[in-house]
C-alpha positions in Angstrom: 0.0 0.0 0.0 1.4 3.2 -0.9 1.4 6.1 0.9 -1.1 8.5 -1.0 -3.5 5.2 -1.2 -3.1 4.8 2.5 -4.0 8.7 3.1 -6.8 8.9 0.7 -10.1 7.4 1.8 -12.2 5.0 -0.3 -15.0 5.5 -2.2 -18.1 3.7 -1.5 -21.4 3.0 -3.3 -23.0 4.8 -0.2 -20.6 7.8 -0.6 -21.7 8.2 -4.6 -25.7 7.8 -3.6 -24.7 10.8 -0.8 -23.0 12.9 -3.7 -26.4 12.1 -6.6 -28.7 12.8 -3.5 -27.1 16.6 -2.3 -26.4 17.8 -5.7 -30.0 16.7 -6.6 -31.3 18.6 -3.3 -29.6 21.7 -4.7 -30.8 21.5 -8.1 -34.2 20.6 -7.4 -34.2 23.6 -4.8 -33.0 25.4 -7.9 -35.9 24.4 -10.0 -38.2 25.2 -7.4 -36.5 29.1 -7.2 -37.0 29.7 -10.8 -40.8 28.1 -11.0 -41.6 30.7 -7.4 -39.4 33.7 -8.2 -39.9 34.1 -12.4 -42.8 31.9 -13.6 -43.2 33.8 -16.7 -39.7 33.6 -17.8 -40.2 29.5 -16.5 -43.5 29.4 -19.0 -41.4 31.2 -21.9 -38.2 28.9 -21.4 -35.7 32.0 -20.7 -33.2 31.6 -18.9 -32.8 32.9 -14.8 -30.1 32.6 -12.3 -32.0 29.5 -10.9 -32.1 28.1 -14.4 -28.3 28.4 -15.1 -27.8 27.5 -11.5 -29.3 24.6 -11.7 -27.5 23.4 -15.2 -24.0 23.9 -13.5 -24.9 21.9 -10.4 -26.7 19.3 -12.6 -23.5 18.8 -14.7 -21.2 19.4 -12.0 -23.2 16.3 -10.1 -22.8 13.8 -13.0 -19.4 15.0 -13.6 -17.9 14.1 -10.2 -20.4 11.2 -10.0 -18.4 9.9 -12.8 -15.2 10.6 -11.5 -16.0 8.2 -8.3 -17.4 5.3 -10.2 -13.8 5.3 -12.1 -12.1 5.7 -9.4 -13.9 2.9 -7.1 -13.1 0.6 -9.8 -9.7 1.6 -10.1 -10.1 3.0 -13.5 -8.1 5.9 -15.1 -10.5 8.9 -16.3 -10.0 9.6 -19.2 -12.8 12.0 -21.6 -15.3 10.3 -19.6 -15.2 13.3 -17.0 -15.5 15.8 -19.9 -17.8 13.9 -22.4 -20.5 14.3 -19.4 -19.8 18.2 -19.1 -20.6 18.5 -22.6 -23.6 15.9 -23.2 -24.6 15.3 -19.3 -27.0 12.3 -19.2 -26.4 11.2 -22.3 -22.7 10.5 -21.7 -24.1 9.0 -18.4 -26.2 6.8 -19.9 -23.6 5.5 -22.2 -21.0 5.6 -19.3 -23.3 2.9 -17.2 -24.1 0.6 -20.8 -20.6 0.5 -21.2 -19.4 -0.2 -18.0 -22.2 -1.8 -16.4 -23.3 -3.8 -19.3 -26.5 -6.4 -18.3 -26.8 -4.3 -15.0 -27.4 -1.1 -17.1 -31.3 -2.5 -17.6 -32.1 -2.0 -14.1 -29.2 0.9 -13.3 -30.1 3.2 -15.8 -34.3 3.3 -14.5 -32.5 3.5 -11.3 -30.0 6.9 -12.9 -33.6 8.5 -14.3 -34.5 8.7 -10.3 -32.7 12.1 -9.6 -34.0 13.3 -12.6 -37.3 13.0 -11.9 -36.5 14.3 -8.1 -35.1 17.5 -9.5 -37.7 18.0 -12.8 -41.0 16.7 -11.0 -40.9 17.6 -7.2 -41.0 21.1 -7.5 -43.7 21.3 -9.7 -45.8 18.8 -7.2 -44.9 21.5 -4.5 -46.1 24.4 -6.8 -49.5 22.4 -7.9 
């Protein structure tokens, strides 16, 4: 064991479903400041602060989401890190088929969950 592997802690599946479930707290808190705080720019589709705001710490999420999984299975980055700041859940999608493979039939209904959380709970809370 080497000395930065010794200092460094590992990551854990319960330490990247911590990360999904914060960053999706903050964006869905930013969805629910741009449906309160400008609904008629959230009915036209322009863009806010919340809107933006909520974008960065969307991509920002999958981004370092990314970055553990590769790293908990010991795996050098590579684009993978960048090809989901440029193409988000797509490149997450395709991160899990490929990595995952069989497993990506139940993980990637499992991946849409935080979506929903962040695109649907603030408009229940509005209704």
């Amino acid at each position: 064991m080497t000395e930065e592997s010794a200092t460094r802690p590992s990551i854990t599946v319960k330490g990247e479903v911590i990360l999904v479930a914060v960053f999706s707290v903050v964006a869905a808190a930013c969805h629910a400041w741009m449906i309160l705080e400008f609904p008629a720019a959230y009915v036209k589709g322009e863009h806010t602060l919340p809107s933006v705001l909520m974008a960065l710490t969307m991509w920002l999420g999958q981004a370092l989401w990314v970055t553990m999984d590769r790293r908990r299975h010991g795996l050098l980055m590579g684009a993978w890190r960048y090809a989901v700041l440029l193409t988000g859940p797509f490149a997450v999608a395709w991160y899990i088929i490929l990595q995952y493979r069989l497993r990506a039939l139940y993980l990637i209904p499992l991946a849409l969950i935080p979506y929903a959380f962040v695109l649907g709970l603030p408009l229940l809370i509005v209704l």
